[in-house]
TIFI-421089 format. One record per residue (C-alpha): residue number from 1; residue in three letters; x, y, z. Coordinates in nm, 3 decimals. Example, Ala and Ser with C-alpha at 12.3 -4.5 7.8 and 13.67 -1.06 7.14 Angstrom:
[1,"ALA",[1.230,-0.450,0.780]]
[2,"SER",[1.367,-0.106,0.714]]
END
This chain:
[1,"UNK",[22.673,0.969,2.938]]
[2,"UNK",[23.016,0.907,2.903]]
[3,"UNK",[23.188,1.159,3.158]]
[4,"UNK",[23.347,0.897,3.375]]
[5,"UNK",[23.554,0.701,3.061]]
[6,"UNK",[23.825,0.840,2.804]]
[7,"UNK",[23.734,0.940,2.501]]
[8,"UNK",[23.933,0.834,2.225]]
[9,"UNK",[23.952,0.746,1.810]]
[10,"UNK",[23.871,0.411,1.738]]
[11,"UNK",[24.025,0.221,1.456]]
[12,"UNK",[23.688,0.013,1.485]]
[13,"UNK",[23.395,0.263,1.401]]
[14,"UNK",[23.061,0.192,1.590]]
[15,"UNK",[22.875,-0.086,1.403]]
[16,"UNK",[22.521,0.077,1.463]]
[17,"UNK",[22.545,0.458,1.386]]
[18,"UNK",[22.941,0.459,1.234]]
[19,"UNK",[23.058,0.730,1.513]]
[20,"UNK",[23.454,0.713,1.534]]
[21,"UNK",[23.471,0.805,1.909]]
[22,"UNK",[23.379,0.584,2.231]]
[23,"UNK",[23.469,0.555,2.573]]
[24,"UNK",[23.707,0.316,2.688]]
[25,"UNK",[23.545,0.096,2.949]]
[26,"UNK",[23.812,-0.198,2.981]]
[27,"UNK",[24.109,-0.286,2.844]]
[28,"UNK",[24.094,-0.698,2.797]]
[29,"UNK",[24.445,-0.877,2.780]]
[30,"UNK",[24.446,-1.285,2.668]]
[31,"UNK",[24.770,-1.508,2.618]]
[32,"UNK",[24.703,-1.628,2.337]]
[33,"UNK",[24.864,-1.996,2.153]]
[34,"UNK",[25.118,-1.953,1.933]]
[35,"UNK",[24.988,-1.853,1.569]]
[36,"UNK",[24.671,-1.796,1.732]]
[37,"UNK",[24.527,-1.572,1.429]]
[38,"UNK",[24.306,-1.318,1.645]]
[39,"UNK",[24.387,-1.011,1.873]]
[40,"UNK",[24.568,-1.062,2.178]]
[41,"UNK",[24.439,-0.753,2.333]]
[42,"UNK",[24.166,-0.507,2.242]]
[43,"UNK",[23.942,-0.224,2.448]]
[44,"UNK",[23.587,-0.235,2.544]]
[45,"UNK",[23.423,0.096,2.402]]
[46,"UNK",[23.122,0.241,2.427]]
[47,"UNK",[22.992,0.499,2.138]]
[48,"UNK",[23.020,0.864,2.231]]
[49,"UNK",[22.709,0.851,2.023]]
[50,"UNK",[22.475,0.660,2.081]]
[51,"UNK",[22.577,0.392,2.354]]
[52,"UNK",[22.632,0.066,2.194]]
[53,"UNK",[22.926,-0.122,2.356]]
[54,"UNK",[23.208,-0.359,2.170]]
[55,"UNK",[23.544,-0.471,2.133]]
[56,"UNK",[23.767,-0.217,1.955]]
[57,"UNK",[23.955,-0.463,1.727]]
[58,"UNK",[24.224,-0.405,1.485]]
[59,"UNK",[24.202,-0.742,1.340]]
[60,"UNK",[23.975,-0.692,1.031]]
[61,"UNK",[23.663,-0.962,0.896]]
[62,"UNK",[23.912,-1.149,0.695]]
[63,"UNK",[24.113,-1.227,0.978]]
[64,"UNK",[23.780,-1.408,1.184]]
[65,"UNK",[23.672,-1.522,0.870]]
[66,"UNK",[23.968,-1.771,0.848]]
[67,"UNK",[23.974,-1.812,1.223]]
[68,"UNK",[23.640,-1.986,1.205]]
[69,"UNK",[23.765,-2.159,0.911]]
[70,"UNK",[24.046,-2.314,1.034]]
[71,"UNK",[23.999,-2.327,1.390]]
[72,"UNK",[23.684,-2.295,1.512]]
[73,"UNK",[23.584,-2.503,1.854]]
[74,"UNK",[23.266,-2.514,1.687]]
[75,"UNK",[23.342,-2.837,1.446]]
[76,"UNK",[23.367,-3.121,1.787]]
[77,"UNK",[23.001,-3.221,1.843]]
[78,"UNK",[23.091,-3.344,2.177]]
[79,"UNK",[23.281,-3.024,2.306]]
[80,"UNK",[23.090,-2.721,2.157]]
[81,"UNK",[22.699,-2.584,2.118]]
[82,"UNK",[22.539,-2.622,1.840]]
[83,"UNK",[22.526,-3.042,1.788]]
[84,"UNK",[22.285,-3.111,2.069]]
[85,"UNK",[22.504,-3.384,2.161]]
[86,"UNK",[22.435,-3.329,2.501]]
[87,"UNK",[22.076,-3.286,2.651]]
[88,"UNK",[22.112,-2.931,2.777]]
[89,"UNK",[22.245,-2.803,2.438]]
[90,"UNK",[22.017,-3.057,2.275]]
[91,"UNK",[21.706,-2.872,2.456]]
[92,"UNK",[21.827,-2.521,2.387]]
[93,"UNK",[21.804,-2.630,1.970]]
[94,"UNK",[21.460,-2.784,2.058]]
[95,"UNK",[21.304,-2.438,2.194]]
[96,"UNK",[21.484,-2.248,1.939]]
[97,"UNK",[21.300,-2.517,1.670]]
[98,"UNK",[20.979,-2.451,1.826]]
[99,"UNK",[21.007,-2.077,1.817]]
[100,"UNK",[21.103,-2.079,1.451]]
[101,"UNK",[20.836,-2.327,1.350]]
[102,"UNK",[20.586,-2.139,1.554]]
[103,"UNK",[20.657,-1.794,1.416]]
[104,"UNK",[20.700,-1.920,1.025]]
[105,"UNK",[20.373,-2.186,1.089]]
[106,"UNK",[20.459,-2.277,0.658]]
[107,"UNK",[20.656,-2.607,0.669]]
[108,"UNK",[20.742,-2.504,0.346]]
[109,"UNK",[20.933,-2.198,0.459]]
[110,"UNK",[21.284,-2.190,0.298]]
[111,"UNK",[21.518,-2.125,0.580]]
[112,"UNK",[21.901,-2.065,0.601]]
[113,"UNK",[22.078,-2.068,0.874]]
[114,"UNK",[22.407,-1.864,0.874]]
[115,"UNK",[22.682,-1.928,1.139]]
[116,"UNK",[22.502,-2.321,1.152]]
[117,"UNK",[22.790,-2.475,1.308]]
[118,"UNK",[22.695,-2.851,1.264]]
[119,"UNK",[22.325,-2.825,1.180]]
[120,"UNK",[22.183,-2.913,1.476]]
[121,"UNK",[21.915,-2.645,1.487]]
[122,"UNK",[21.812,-2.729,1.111]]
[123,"UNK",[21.813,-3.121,1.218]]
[124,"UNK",[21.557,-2.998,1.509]]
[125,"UNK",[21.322,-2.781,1.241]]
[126,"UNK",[21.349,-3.090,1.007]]
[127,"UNK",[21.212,-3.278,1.302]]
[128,"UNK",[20.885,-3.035,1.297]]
[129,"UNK",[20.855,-3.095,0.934]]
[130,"UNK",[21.036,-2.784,0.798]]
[131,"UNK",[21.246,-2.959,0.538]]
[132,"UNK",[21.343,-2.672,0.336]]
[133,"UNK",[21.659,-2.555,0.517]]
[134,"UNK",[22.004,-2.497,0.469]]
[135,"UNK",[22.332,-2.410,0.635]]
[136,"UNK",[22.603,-2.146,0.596]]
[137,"UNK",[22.944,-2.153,0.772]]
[138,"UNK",[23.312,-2.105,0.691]]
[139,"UNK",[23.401,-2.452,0.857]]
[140,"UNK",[23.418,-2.769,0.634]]
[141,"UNK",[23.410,-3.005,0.903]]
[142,"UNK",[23.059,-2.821,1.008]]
[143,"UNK",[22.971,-2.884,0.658]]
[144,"UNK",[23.104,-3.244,0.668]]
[145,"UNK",[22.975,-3.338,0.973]]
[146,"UNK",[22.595,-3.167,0.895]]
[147,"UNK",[22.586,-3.377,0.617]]
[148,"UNK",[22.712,-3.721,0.755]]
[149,"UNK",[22.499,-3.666,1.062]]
[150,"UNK",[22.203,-3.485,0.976]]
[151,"UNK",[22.143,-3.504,0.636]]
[152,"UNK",[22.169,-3.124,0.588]]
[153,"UNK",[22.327,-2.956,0.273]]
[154,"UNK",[22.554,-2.655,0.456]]
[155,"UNK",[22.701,-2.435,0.207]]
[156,"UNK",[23.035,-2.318,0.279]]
[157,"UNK",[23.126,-1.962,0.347]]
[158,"UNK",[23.064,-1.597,0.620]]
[159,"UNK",[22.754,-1.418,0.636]]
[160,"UNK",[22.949,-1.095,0.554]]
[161,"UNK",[23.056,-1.278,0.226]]
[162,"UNK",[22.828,-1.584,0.194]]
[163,"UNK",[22.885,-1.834,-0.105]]
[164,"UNK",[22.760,-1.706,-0.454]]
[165,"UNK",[22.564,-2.115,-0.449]]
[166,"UNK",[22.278,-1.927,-0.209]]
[167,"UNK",[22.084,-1.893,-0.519]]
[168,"UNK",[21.754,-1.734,-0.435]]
[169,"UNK",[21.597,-1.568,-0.188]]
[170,"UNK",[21.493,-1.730,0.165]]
[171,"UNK",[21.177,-1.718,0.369]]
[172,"UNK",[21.359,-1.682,0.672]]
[173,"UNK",[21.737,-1.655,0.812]]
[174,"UNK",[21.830,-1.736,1.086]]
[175,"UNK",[22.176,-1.614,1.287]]
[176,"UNK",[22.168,-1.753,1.628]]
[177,"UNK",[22.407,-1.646,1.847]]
[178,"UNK",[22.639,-1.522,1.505]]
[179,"UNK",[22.622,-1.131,1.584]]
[180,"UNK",[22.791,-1.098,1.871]]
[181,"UNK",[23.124,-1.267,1.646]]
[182,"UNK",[23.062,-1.052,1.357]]
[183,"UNK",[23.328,-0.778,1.314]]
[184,"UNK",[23.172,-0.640,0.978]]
[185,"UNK",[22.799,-0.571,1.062]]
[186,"UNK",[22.728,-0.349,0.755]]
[187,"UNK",[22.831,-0.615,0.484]]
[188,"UNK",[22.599,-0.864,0.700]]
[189,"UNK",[22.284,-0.662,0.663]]
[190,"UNK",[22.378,-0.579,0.333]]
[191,"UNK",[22.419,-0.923,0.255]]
[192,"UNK",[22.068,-0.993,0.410]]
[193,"UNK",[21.917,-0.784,0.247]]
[194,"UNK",[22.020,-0.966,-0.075]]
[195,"UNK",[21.969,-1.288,0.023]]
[196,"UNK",[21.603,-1.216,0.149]]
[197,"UNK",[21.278,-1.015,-0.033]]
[198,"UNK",[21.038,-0.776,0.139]]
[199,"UNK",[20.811,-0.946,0.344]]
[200,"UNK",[21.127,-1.226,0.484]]
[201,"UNK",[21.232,-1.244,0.789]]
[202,"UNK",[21.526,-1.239,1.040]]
[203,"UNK",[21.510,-1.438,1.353]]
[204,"UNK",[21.825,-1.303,1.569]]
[205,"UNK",[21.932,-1.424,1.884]]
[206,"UNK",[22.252,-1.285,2.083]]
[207,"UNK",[22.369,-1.312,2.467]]
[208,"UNK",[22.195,-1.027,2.613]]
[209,"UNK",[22.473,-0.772,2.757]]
[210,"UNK",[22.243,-0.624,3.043]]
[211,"UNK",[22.227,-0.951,3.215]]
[212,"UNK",[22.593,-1.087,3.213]]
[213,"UNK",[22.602,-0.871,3.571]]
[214,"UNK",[22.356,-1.150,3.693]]
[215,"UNK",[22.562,-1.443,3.603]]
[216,"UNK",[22.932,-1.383,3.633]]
[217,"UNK",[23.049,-1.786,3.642]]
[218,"UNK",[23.388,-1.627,3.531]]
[219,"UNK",[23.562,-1.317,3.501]]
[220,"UNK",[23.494,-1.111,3.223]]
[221,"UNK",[23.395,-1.473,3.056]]
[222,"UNK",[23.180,-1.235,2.778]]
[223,"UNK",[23.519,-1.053,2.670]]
[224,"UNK",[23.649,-1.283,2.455]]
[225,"UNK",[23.861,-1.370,2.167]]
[226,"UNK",[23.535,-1.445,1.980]]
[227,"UNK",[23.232,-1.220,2.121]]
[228,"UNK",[23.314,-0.830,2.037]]
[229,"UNK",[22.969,-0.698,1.993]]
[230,"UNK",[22.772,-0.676,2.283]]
[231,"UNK",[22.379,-0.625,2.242]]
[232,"UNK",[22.068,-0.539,2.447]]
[233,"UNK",[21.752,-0.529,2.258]]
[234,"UNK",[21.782,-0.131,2.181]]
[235,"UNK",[22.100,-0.200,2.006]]
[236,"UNK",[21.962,-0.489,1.802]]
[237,"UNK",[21.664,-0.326,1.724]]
[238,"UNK",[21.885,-0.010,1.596]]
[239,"UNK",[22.104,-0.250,1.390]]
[240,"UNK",[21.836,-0.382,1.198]]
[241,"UNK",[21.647,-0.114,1.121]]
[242,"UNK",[21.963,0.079,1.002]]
[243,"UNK",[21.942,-0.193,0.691]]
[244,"UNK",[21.515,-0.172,0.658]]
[245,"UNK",[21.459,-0.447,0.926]]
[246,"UNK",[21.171,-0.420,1.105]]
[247,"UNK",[21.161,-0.580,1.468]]
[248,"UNK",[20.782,-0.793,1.479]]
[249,"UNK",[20.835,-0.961,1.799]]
[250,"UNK",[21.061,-1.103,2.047]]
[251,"UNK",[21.214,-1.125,2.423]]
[252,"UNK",[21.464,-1.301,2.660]]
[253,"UNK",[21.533,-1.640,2.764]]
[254,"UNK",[21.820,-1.779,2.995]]
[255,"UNK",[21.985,-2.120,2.847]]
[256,"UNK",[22.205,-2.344,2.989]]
[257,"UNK",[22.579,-2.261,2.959]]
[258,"UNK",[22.656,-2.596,3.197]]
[259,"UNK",[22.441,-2.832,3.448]]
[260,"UNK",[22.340,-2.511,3.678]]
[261,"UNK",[22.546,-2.229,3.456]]
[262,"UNK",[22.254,-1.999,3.300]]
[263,"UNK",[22.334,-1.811,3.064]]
[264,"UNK",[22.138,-1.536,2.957]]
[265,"UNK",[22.005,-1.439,2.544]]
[266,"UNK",[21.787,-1.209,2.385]]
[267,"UNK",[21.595,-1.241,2.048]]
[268,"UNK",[21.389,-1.069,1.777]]
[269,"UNK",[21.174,-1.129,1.474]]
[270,"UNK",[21.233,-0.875,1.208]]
[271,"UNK",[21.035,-0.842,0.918]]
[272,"UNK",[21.194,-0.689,0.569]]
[273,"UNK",[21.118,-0.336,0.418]]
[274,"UNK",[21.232,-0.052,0.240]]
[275,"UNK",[21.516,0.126,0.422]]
[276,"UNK",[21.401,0.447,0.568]]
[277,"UNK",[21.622,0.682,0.679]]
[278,"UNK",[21.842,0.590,1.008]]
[279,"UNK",[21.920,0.783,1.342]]
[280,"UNK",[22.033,0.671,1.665]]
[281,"UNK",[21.971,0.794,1.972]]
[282,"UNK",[22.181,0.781,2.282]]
[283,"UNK",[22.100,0.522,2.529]]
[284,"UNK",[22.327,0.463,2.831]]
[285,"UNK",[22.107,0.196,2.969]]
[286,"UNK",[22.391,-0.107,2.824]]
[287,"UNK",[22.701,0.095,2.906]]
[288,"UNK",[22.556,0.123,3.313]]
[289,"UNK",[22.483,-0.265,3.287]]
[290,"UNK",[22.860,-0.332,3.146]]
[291,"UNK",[23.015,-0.114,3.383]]
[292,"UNK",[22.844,-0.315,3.665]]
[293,"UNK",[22.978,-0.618,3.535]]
[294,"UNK",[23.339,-0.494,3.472]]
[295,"UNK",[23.305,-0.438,3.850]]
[296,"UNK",[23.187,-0.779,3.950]]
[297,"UNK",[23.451,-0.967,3.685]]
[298,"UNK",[23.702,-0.754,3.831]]
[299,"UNK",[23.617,-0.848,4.213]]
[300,"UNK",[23.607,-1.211,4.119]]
[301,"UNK",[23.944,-1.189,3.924]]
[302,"UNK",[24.091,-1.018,4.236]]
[303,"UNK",[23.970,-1.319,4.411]]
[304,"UNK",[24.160,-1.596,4.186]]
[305,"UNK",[24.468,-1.365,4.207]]
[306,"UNK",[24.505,-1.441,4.564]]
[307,"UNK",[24.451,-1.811,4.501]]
[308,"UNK",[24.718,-1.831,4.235]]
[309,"UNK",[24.991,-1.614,4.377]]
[310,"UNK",[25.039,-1.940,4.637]]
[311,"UNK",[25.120,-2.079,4.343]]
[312,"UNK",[25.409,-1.919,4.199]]
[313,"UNK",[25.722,-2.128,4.112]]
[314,"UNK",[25.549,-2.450,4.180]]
[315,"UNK",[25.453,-2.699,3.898]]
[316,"UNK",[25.149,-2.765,3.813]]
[317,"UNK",[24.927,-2.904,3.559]]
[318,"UNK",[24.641,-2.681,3.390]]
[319,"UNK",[24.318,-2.854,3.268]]
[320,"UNK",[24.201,-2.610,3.043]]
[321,"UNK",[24.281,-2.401,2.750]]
[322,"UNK",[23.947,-2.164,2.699]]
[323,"UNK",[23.884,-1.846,2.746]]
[324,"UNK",[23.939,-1.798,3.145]]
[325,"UNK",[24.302,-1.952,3.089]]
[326,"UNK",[24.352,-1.670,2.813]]
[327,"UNK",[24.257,-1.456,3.095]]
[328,"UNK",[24.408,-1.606,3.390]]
[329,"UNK",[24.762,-1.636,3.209]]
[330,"UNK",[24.763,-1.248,3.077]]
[331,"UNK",[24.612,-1.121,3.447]]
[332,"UNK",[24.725,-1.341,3.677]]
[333,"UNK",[25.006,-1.499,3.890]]
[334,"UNK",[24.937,-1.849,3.690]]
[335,"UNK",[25.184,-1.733,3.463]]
[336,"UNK",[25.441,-1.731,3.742]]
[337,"UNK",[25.396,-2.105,3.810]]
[338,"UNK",[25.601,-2.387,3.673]]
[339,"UNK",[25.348,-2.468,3.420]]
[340,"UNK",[25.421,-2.888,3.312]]
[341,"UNK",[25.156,-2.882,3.054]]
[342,"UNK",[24.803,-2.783,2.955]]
[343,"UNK",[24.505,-3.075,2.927]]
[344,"UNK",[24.214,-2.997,2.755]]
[345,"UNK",[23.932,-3.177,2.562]]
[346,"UNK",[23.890,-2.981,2.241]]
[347,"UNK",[24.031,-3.114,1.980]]
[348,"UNK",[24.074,-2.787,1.838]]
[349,"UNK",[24.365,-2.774,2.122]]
[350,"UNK",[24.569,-3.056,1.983]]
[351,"UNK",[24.949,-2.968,1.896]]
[352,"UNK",[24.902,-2.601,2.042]]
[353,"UNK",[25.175,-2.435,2.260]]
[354,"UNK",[25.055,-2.212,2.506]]
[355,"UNK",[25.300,-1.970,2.720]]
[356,"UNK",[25.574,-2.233,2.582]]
[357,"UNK",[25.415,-2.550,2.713]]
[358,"UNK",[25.222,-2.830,2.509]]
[359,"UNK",[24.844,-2.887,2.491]]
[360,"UNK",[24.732,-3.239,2.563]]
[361,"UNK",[24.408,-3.440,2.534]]
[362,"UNK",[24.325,-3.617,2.858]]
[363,"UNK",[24.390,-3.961,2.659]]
[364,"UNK",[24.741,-3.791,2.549]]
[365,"UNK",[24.885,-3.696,2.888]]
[366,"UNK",[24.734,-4.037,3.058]]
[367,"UNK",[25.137,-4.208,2.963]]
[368,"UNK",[25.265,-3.872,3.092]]
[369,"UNK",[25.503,-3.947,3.434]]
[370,"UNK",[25.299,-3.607,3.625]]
[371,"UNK",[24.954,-3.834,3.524]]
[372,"UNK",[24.855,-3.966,3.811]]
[373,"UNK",[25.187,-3.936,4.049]]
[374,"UNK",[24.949,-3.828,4.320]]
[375,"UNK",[25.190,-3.480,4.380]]
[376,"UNK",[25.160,-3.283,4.104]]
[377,"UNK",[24.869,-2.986,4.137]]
[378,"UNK",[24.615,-2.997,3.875]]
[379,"UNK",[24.471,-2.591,3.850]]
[380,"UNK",[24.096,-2.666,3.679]]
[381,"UNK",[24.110,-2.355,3.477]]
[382,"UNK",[23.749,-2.339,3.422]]
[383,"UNK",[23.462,-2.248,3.604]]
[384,"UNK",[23.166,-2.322,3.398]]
[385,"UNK",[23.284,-2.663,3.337]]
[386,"UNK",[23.461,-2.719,3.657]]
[387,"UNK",[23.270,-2.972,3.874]]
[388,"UNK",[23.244,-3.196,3.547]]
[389,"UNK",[23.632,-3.118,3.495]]
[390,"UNK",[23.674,-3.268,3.847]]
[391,"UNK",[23.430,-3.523,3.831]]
[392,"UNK",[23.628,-3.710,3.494]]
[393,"UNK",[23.953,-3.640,3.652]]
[394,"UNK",[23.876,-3.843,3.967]]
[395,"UNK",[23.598,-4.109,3.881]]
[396,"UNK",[23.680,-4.123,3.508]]
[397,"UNK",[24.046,-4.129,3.434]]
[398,"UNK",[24.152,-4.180,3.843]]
[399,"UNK",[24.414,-3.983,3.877]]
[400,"UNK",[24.505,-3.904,4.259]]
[401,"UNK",[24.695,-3.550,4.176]]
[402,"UNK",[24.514,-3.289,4.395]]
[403,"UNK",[24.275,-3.034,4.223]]
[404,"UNK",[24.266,-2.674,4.246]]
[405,"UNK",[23.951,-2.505,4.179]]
[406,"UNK",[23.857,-2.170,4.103]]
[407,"UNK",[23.487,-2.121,4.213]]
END
């Protein structure tokens, strides 16, 4: 139930039952770049009705759609998911090949995949024989670098309005790990719905919201710019059969975020029918999980506050631009120090000014005079990636400044 959080109107409607009331739960701050294009703020709700939790943003689809356009961290094979670049994210596309291939069994299957990034999980099925796939995502470097790389055709264009060249209708789509970024979940389904025929199915696969208690790496590191739906596999299961999807299978698994970050995701195998009609529930089950992790995030952010308030006034350099730096900056007394620059490795970064000081790439800030003068701090403002952050700093690039970690 929601006794213990406020009730108020959302300008975001629930997107499994359409109820305009929820329960605040958080309230989620991030400094953002300049012309950053998303929300700098927004509250975690949970429906008054029937318990699904999300991010209660006033930015509307258009506004993500061009996000993920224009600046999506997705498009750098070497700093994102979805390339299998590296081995871990490499082995994550494998077992998400296998699963597909395994479920389908028809080589011949015609498969989209929507949200595709680079292709990398279509380069895996065409490595089981399943030839017959194609990608959907708003970036043209995706598309460019699909191509170029794997030899995959990736049409570009959103899932809530997906390019009118999908002519036809597909065995199988796929959105893998999509959902969870999707502000418009009615014009998905409904788009599903056209682009598949009774009998097709859905493979969906989402971080799974009960489990983020187990594996807080980082501070409320699942309320971000990007994720503002939050599933567990009632919630799923409710979406899709709202739009005549019926759930034939699935489970959890627990990927690797980072060498020894898990990471935990659900998914389900829906099956296409006529739409029946839809009621939801209430189940409290994800909003008890959330709160429990709201707690933890909160604990651990407590934690870094005490670290960083030593801080205050004194330069230092930040490595790292993400999501906990977002956090860190809007929550924290990091915003209090003397802050030279930012380095980070995305390219996505480059030319970005963040709480009025530049963004560098390592190889940008190596002339810099604080590179490497063996007195300026350098705050690692990551924790998933930070013992690979510290590793490059020292062995790789040699720098003597000292490092301040966060975990």
């Amino acid at each position: 139930m929601l006794d213990s959080s406020p009730l108020k109107n959302v300008g975001r409607a629930c997107p499994i039952c359409e109820n305009g009331r929820a329960g605040v739960l958080h309230h989620q701050p991030f400094a953002l770049p300049n012309d950053h294009l998303l929300p700098a703020n927004y509250d975690v709700v949970c429906c008054a009705a029937c318990g699904f939790v999300y991010a209660d943003t006033f930015a509307g689809q258009s506004v993500y759609d061009q996000y993920y356009a224009q600046f999506s961290k997705y498009d750098d094979a070497q700093t994102s998911t979805g390339s299998g670049a590296n081995e871990l994210d490499a082995a994550r596309l494998r077992e998400t090949a296998r699963e597909i291939a395994g479920f389908l069994k028809n080589p011949e299957a015609r498969i989209l995949d929507a949200g595709c990034a680079v292709g990398g999980l279509l380069h895996e099925l065409k490595n089981l024989n399943f030839e017959n796939g194609q990608g959907l995502d708003p970036s043209d470097a995706s598309r460019k670098y699909a191509r170029a790389h794997f030899g995959i055709e990736v049409h570009i264009g959103s899932i809530v309005a997906p390019e009118l060249s999908l002519e036809g209708e597909f065995d199988c789509v796929v959105l893998s790990h999509v959902l969870e970024h999707v502000r418009d979940l009615e014009a998905t389904f409904e788009n599903l719905r056209k682009l598949t025929r009774d009998g097709s199915t859905l493979y969906l696969e989402v971080p799974d919201a009960t489990r983020y208690r187990e594996y807080v790496v980082a501070p409320f590191q699942d309320f971000n710019v990007e994720h503002i739906n939050h599933f567990d596999a009632t919630h799923l299961d409710l979406l899709a059969s709202r739009f005549g999807f019926a759930r034939e299978g699935g489970g959890w698994k627990t990927m690797s975020a980072a060498e020894g970050i898990p990471y935990p995701a659900l998914f389900g195998w829906y099956r296409r029918e006529e739409k029946t009609p839809f009621s939801a529930a209430p189940d409290w089950i994800l909003k008890t999980a959330i709160e429990e992790y709201i707690a933890l995030s909160q604990t651990m952010m407590d934690d870094m506050e005490n670290h960083l308030k030593t801080l205050v006034g004194k330069e230092v350099i930040v490595w790292g631009a993400g999501q906990l730096a977002l956090k860190l900056l809007a929550q924290t007394s990091l915003s209090r120090a003397n802050i030279v620059c930012f380095v980070d490795g995305n390219p996505v970064h480059r030319g970005e000014i963040l709480h009025g000081s530049p963004i560098f790439s390592p190889e940008e800030f190596a002339g810099s005079p604080n590179c490497n003068d063996g007195s300026t701090p350098v705050v690692i403002a990551s924790t998933i990636h930070q013992d690979a952050i510290a590793k490059r700093i020292t062995s790789e690039l040699k720098w003597n400044n000292p490092l301040i970690t966060l975990r």
